[in-house]
VOPAGU-2260 file (C-alpha; in pm, 1 decimal, decimal comma):
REM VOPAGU-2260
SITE   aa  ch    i         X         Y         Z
SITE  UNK   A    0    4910,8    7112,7   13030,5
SITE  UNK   A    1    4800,1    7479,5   12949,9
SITE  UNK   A    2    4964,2    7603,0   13203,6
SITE  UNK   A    3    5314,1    7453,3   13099,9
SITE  UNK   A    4    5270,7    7535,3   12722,0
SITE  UNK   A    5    5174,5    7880,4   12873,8
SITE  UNK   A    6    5523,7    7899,5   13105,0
SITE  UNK   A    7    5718,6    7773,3   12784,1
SITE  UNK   A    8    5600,3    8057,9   12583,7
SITE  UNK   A    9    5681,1    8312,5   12819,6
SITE  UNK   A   10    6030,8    8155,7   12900,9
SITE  UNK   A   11    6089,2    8125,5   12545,4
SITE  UNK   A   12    5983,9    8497,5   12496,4
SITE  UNK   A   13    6214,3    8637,2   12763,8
SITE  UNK   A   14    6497,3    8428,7   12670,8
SITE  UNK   A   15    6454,7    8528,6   12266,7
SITE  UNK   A   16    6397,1    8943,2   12496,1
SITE  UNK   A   17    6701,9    8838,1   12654,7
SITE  UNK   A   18    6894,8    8663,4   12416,4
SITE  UNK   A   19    6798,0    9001,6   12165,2
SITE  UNK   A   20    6906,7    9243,8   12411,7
SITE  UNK   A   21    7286,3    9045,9   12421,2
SITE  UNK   A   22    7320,9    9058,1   12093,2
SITE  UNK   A   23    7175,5    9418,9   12038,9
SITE  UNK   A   24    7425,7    9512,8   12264,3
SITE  UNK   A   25    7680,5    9328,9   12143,6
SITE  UNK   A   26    7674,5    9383,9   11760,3
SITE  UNK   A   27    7703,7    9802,2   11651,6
SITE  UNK   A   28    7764,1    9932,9   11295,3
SITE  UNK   A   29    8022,4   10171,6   11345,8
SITE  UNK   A   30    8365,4   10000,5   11424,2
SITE  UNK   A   31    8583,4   10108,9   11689,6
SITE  UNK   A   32    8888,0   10033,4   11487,7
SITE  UNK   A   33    8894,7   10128,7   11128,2
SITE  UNK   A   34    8915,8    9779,7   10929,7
SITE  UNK   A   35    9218,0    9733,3   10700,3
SITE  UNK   A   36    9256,1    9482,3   10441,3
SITE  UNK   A   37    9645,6    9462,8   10411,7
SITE  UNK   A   38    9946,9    9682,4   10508,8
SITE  UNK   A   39   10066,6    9964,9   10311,0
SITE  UNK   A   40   10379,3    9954,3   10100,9
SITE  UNK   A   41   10554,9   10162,4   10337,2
SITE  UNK   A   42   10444,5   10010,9   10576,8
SITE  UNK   A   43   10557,3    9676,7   10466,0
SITE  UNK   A   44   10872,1    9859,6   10451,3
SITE  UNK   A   45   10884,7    9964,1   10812,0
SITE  UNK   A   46   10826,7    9575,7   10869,1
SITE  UNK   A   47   11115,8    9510,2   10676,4
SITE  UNK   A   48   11348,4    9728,8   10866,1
SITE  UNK   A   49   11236,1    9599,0   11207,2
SITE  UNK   A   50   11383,6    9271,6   11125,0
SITE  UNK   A   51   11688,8    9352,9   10997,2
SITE  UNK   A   52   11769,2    9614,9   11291,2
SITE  UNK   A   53   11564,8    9410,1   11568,4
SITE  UNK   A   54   11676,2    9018,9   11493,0
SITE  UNK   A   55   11998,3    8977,6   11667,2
SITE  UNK   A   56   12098,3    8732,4   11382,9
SITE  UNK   A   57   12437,8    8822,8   11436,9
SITE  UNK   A   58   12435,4    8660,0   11851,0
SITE  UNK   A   59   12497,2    8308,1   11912,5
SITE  UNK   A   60   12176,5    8112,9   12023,3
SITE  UNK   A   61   12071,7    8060,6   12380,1
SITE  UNK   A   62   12201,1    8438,5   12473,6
SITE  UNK   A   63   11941,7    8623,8   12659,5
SITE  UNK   A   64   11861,4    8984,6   12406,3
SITE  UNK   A   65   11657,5    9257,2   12551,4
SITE  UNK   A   66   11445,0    9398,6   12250,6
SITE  UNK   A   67   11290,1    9795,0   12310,5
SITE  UNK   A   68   10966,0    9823,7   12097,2
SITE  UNK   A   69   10791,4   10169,7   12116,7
SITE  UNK   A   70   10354,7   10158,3   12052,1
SITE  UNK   A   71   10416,3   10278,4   11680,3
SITE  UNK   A   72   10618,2    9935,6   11637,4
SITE  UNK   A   73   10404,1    9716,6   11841,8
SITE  UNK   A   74   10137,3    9766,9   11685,6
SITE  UNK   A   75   10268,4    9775,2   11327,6
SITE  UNK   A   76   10384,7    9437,1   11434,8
SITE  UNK   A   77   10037,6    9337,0   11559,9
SITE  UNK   A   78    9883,9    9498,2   11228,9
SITE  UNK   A   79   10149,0    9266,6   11024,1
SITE  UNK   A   80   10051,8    8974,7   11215,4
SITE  UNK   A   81    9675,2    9047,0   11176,6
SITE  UNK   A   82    9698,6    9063,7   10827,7
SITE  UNK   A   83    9870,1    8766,9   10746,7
SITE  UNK   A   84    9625,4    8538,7   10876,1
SITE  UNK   A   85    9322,9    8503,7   10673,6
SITE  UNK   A   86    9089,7    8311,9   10991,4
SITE  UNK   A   87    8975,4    8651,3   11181,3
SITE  UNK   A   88    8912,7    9006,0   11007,4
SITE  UNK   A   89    9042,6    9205,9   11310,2
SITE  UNK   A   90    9230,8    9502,3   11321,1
SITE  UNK   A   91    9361,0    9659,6   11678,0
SITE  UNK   A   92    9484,5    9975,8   11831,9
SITE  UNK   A   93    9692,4    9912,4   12143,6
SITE  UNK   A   94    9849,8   10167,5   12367,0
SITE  UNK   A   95   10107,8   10135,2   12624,6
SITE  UNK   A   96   10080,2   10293,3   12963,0
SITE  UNK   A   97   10284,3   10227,2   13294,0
SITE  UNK   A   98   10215,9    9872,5   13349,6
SITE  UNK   A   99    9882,2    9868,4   13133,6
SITE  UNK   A  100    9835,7    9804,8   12797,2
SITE  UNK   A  101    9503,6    9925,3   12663,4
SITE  UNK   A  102    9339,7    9795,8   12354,2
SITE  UNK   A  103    9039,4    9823,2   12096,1
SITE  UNK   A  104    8956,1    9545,0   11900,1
SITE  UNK   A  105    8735,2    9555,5   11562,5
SITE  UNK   A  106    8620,8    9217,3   11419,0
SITE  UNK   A  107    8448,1    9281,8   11127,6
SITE  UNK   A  108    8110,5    8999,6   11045,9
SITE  UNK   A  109    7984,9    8859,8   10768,8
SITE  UNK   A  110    7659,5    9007,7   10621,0
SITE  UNK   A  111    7386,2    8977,7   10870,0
SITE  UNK   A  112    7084,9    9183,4   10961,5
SITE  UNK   A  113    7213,5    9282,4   11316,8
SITE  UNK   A  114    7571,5    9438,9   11263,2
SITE  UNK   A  115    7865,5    9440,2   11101,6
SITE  UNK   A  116    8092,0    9472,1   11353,2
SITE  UNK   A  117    8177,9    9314,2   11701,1
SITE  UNK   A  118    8439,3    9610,5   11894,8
SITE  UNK   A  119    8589,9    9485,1   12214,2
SITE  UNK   A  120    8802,8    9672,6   12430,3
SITE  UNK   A  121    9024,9    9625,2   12733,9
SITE  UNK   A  122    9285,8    9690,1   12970,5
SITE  UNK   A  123    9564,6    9406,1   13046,1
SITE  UNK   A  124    9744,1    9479,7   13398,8
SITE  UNK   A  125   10075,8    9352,4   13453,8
SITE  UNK   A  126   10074,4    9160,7   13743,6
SITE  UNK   A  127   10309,2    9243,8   14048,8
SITE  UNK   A  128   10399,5    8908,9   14152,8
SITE  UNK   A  129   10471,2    8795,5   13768,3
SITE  UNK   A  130   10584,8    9027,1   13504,3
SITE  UNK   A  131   10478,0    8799,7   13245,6
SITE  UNK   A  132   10152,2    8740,8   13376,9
SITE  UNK   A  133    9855,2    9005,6   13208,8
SITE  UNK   A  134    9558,6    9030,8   13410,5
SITE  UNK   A  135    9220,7    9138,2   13229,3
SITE  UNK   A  136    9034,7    9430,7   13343,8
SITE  UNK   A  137    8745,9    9623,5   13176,0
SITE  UNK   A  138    8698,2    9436,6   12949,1
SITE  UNK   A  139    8362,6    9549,8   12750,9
SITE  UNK   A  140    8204,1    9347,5   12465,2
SITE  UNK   A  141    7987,8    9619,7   12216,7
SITE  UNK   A  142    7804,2    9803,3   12462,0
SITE  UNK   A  143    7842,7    9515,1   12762,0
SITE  UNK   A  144    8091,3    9560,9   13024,5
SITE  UNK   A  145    8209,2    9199,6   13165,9
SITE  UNK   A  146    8306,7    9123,1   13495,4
SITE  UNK   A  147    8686,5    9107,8   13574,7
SITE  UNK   A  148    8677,3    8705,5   13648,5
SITE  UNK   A  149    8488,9    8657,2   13309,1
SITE  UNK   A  150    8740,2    8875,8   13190,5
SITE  UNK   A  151    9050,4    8685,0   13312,7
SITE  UNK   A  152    8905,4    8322,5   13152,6
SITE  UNK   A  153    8818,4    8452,2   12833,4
SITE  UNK   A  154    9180,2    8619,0   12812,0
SITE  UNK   A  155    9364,1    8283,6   12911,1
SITE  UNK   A  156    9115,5    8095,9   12661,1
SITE  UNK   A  157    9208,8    8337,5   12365,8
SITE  UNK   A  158    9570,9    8253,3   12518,1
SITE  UNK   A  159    9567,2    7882,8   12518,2
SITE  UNK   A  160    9424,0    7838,3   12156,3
SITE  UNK   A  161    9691,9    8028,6   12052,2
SITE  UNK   A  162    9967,7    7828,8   12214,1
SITE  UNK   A  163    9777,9    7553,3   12076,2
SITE  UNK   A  164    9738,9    7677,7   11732,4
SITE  UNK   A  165    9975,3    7964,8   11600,8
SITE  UNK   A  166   10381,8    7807,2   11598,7
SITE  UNK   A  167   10521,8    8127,7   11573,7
SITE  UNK   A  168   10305,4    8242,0   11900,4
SITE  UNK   A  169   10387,7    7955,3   12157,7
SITE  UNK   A  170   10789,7    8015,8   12021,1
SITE  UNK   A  171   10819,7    8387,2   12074,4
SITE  UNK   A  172   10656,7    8328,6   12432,9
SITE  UNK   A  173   10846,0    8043,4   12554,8
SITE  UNK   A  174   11133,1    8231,0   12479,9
SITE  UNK   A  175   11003,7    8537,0   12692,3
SITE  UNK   A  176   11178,3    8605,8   13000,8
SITE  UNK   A  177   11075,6    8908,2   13137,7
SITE  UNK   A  178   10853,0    9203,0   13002,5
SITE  UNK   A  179   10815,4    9588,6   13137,5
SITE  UNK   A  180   10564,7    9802,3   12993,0
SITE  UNK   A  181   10592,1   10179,8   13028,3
SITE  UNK   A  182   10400,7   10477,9   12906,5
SITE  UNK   A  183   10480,0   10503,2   12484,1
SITE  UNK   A  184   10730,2   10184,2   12556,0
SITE  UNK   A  185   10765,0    9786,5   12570,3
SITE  UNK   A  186   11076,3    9623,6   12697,0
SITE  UNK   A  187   11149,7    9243,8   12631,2
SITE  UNK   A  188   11434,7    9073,4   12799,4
SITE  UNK   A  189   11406,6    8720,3   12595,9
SITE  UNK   A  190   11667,2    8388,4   12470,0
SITE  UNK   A  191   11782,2    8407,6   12125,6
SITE  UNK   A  192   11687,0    8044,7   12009,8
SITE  UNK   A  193   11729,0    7857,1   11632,1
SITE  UNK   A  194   11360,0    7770,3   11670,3
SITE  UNK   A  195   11261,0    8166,9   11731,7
SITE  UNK   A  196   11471,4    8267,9   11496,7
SITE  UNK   A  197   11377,8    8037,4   11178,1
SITE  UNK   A  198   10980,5    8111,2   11291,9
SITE  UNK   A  199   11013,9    8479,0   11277,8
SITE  UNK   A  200   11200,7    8487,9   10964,5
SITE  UNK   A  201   11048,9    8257,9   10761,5
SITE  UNK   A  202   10687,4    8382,7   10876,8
SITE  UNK   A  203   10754,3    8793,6   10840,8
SITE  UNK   A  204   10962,8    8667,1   10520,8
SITE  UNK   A  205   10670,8    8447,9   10384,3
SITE  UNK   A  206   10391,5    8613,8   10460,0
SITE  UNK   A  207   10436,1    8923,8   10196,1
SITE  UNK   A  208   10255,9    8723,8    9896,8
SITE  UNK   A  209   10011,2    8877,6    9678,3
SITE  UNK   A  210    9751,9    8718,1    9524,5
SITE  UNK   A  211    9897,6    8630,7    9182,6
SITE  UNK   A  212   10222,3    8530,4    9369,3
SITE  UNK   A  213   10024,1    8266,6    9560,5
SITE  UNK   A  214    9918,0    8150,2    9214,3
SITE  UNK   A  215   10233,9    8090,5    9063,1
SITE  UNK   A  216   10376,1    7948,7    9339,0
SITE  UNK   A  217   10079,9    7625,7    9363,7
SITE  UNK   A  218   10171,9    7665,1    8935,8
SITE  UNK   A  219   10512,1    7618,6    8978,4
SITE  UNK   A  220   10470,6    7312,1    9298,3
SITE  UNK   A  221   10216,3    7142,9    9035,0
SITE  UNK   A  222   10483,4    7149,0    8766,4
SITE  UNK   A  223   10713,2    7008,6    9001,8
SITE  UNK   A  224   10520,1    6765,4    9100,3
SITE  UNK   A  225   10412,1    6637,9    8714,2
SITE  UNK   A  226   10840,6    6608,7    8695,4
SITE  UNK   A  227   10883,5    6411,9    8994,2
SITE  UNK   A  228   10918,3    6088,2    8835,0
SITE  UNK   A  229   11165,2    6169,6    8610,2
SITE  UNK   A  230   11369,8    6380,2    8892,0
SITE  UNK   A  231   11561,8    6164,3    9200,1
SITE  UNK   A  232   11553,4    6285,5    9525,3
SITE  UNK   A  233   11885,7    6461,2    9458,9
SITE  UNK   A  234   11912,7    6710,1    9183,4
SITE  UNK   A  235   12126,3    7020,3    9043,5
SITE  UNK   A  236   11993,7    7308,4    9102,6
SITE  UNK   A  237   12082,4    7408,3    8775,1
SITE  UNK   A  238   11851,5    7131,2    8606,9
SITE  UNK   A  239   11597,2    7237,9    8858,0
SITE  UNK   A  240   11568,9    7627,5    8721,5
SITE  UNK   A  241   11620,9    7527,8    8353,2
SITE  UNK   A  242   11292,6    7307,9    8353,3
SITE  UNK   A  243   11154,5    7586,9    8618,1
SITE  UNK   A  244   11246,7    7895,9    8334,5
SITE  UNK   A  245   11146,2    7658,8    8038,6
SITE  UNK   A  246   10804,7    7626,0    8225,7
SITE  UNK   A  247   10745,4    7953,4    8281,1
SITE  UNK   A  248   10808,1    8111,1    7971,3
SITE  UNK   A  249   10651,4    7852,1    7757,7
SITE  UNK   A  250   10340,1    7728,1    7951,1
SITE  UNK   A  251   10225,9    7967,4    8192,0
SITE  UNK   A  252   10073,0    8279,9    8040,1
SITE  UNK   A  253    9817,2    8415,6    8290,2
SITE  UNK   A  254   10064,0    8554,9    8486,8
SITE  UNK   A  255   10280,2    8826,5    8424,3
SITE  UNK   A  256   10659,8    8702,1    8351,9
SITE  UNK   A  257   10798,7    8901,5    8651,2
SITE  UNK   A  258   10540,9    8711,9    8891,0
SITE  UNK   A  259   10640,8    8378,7    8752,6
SITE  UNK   A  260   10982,9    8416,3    8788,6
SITE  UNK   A  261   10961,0    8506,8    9144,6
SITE  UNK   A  262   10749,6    8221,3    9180,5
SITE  UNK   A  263   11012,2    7997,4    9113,1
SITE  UNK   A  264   11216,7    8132,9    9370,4
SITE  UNK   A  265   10953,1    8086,3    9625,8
SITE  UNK   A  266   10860,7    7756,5    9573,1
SITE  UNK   A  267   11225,2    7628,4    9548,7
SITE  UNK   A  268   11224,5    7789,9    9931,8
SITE  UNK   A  269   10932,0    7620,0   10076,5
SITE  UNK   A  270   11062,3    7309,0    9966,0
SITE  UNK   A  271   11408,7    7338,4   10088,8
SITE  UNK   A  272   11299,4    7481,5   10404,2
SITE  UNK   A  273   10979,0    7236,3   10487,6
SITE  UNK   A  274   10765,5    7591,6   10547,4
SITE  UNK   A  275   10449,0    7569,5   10468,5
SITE  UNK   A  276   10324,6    7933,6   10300,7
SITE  UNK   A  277    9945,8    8128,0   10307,4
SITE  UNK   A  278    9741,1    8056,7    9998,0
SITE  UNK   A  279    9951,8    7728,3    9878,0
SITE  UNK   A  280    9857,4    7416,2    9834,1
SITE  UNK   A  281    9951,0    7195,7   10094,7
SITE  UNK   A  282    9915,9    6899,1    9985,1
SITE  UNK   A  283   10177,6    7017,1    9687,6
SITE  UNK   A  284   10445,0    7075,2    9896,7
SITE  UNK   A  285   10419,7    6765,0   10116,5
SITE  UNK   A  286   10459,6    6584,7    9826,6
SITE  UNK   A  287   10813,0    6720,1    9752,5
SITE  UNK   A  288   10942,0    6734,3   10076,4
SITE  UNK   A  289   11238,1    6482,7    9996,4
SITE  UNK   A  290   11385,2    6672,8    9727,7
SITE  UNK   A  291   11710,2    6823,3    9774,4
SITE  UNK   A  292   11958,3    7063,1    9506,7
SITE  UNK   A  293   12273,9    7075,5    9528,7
SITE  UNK   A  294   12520,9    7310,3    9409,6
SITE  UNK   A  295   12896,7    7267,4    9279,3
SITE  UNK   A  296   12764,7    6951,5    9448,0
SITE  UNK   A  297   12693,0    7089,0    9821,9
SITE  UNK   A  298   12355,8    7113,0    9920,2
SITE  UNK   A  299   12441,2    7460,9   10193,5
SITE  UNK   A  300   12525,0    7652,3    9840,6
SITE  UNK   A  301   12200,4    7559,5    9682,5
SITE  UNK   A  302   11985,6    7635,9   10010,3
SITE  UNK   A  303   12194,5    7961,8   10054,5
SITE  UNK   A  304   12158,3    8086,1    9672,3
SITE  UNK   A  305   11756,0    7960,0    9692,5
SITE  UNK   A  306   11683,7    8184,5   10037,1
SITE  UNK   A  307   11832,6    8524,2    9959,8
SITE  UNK   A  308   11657,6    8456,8    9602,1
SITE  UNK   A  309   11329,4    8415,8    9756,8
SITE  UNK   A  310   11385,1    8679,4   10052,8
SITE  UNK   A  311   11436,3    8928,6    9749,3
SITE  UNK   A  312   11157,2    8818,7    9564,8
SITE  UNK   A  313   10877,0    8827,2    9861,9
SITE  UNK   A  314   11107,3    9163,2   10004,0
SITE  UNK   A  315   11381,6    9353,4    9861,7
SITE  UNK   A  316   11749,9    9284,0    9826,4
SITE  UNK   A  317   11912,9    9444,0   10099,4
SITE  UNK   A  318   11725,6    9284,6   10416,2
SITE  UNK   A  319   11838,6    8955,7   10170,3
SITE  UNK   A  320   12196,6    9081,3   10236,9
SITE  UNK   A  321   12197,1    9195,5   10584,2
SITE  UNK   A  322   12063,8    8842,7   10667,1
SITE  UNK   A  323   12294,5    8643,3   10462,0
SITE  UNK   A  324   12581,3    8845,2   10653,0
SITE  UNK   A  325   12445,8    8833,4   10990,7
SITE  UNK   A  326   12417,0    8480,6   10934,7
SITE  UNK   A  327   12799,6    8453,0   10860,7
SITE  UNK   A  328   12874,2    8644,4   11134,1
SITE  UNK   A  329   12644,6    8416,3   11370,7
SITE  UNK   A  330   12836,6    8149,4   11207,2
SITE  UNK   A  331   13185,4    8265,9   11300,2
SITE  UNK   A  332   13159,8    8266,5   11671,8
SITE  UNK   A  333   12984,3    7918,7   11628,8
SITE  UNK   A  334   12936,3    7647,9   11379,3
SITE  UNK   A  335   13047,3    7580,4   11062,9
SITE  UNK   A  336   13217,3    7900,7   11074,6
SITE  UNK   A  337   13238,1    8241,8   10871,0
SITE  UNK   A  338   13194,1    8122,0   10467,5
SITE  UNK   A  339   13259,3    8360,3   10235,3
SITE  UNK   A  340   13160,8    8066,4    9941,4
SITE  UNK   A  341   12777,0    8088,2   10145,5
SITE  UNK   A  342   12813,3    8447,7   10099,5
SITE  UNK   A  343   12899,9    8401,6    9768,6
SITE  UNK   A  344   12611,6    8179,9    9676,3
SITE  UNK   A  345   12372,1    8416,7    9895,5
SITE  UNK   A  346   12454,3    8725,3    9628,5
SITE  UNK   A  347   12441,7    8538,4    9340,4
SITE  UNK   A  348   12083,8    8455,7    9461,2
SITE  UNK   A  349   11972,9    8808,5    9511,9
SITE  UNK   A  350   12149,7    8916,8    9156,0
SITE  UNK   A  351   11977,0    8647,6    8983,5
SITE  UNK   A  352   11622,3    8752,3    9128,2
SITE  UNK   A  353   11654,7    9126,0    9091,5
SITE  UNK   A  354   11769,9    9048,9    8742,0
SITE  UNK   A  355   11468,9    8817,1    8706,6
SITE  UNK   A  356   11223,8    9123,2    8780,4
SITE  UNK   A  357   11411,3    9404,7    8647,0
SITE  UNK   A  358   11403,9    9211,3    8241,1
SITE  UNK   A  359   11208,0    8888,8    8334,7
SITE  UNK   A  360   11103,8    8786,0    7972,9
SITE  UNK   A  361   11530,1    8790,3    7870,5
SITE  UNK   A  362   11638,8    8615,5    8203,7
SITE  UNK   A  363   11354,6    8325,2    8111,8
SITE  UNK   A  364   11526,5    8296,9    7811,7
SITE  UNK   A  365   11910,6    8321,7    7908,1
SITE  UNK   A  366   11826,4    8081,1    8219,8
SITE  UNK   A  367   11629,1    7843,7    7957,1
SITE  UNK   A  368   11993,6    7791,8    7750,7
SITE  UNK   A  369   12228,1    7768,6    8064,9
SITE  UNK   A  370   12486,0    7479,2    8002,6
SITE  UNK   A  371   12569,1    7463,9    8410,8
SITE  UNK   A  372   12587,3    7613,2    8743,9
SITE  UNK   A  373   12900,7    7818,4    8610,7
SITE  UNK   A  374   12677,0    7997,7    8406,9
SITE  UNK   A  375   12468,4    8177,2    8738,9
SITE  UNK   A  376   12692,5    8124,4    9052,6
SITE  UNK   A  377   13052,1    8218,9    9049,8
SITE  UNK   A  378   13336,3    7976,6    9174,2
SITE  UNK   A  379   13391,8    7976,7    9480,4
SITE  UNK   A  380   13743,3    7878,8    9432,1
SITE  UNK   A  381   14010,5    8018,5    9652,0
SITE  UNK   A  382   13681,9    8187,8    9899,6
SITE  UNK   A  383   13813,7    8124,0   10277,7
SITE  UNK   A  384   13579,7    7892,8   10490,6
SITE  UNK   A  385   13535,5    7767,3   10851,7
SITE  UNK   A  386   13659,0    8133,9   10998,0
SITE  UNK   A  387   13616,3    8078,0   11330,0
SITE  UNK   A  388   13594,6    8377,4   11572,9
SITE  UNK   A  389   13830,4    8330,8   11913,2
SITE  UNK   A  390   13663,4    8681,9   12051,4
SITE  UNK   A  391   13426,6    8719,4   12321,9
SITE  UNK   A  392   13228,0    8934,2   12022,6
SITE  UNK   A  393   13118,9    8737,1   11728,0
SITE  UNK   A  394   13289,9    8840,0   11414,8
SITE  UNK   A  395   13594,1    9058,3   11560,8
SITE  UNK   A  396   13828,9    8796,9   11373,7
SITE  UNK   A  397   13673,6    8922,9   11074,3
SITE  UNK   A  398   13899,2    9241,5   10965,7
SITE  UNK   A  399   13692,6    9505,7   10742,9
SITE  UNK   A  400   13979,7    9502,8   10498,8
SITE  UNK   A  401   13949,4    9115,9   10410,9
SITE  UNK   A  402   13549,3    9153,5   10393,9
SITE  UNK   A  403   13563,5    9390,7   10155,2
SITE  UNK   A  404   13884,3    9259,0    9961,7
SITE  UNK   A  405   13621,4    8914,9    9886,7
SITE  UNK   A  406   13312,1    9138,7    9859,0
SITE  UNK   A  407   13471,2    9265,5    9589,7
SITE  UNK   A  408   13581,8    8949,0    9475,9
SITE  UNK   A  409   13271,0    8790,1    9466,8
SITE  UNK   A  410   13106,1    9097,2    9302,9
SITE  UNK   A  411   13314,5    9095,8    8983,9
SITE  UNK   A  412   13249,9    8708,9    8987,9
SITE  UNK   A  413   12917,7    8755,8    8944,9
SITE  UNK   A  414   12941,7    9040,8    8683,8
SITE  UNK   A  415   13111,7    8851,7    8446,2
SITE  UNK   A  416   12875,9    8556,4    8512,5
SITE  UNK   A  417   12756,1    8438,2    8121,0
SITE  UNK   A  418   12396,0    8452,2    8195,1
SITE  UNK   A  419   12422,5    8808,2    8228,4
SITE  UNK   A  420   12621,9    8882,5    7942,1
């Protein structure tokens, strides 16, 4: 009996020796990558102009698009991603070499008496037989190097859990086709899908929200929500932003009015587009997911006006634009067809939201007295529809004269719209 409480206590002691030593080496107080709490405006605006020059929104789906990223892109990319989950405080440095990619990892720990940082770094080989297929070397944990098999399964575990877990993750790599890294360079040859295409924008679209934004976004769901029985499952989108506007200039004052107003927008969006959005409630928006607006009675005019409203609001107007075009364009060479009434109801969007920031308190107040839709969105009256491309090129039927003779249609439309005036 001594002798086995005596051979517990020294197994016990060299596994705690042991066990000490891992985590010693593990755990360091100096990070390898200098942690980051969220992007930088202009950085957010180099995000912004990587979608609109990157998404190929103007190709028909299924067409195979070969995307060139160089490392300052990736890994503002990366950076955007890391930031916009809230699970892991990591922040990365990648750099791309001729078939390697090289990282350091930084994931910053909560407040402990060993560390406050775990640094990982490694090398990912592409492999020769599969250019898809990244094989882990030297990979090193703190101060501990790990084998290359131990490597290789904790890469394809990280890589699993987020097929499992992260939408946007498992689309953008089943669409990948074939991938060539080079020194300063990454080269993507993938297939332009719906599925790829909604994730990307919706999640680089969705993910700019501030704190306060998140707030007025669960205000305005819970408002909606208090409404619901007196709203049907179909509604005017003009009822729908006159309770919205009445609501946020009368009851919500912790927020300031151009935040509120934008929230509107916003929530409108998640709705319409079943997205769920970081920080909200989502138990809020499952609850409205039946709803649908409608506008001049079509329910394509009230989704169109409600996106490029929201993409200003979380962005800026002109990636808004560009997309709402694009989108046309897309449309022309398949579809429904070019709609210069969707375009129509895309810039009325983006006028009523930059109006809604630029004098928020007066636009609460116009949109509070608005008799109907007339009063925000133009008529779309004599606006060509269905324009169907018959060229190899989407959008060659499209002659710059006519886009600009509507353009500027459209535009003194919405100048002379009431709620403005």
């Amino acid at each position: 009996m001594i002798r086995l409480i005596k051979w517990l206590l020294i197994t016990s002691f060299v596994l705690g020796a042991v066990l000490g030593i891992v985590v010693y080496g593990l755990v360091e107080n100096e990070p390898l990558v200098d942690p980051v709490d969220k992007l930088t405006a202009t950085e957010q605006q180099h995000i912004d102009e990587l979608l609109r020059s990157r998404l190929p929104l103007d190709k028909p789906y299924g067409k195979l698009v070969s995307l060139n990223l160089s490392e300052i892109e990736l890994n503002l990319i990366i950076k955007f991603f890391e930031k916009s989950q809230e699970y892991l405080p990591i922040s990365s440095n990648w750099l791309l070499l001729d078939g390697i990619t090289q990282g350091q990892m930084t994931i910053t720990l909560p407040e402990n008496p060993v560390g406050k940082y775990l640094n990982i770094s490694v090398r990912l080989h592409s492999d020769e037989n599969d250019e898809l297929e990244l094989r882990a070397r030297n990979l090193k944990m703190g101060y501990i190097p790990l084998p290359d098999g131990i490597s290789q399964s904790l890469v394809k575990i990280v890589h699993v859990k987020l097929l499992e877990n992260v939408h946007i993750y498992r689309s953008a790599v089943g669409s990948i086709g074939r991938m060539k890294i080079s020194t300063g360079q990454l080269n993507l040859h993938y297939r332009w899908n719906r599925k790829l295409a909604n994730d990307l924008q919706n999640h680089f679209q969705m993910q700019m929200m501030s704190g306060e934004l998140q707030q007025g976004v669960n205000s305005m769901l819970e408002f909606i929500n208090k409404q619901q029985s007196g709203l049907s499952d179909k509604i005017r989108l003009d009822e729908m932003l006159r309770q919205l506007f009445r609501h946020a200039h009368e009851e919500l004052h912790e927020l300031p009015p151009e935040i509120e107003n934008r929230s509107i927008f916003i929530s409108l969006a998640a709705l319409i587009m079943d997205y769920d959005l970081p920080g909200i409630k989502t138990n809020l928006l499952n609850q409205q997911r039946k709803l649908k607006l409608s506008l001049y009675g079509r329910y394509d005019l009230a989704k169109h006006f409600v996106l490029s409203a929201a993409v200003t609001s979380l962005s800026n107007p002109v990636l808004a634009e560009v997309i709402g075009m694009k989108k046309e364009i897309a449309d022309s060479y398949r579809g429904s067809g070019f709609s210069f009434a969707d375009l129509a109801a895309d810039r009325a969007g983006i006028k009523l939201a930059v109006e809604s920031e630029a004098r928020a308190i007066d636009i609460q107040k116009r949109m509070m007295a608005i008799k109907s839709e007339v009063d925000f969105m133009p008529t779309i009256e004599q606006l060509p529809e269905g324009i169907l491309s018959t060229s190899k090129k989407s959008g060659d039927d499209l002659h710059n004269e006519q886009v600009e003779k509507y353009n500027r249609i459209i535009a003194q439309r919405i100048e002379n719209l009431r709620v403005y005036n």
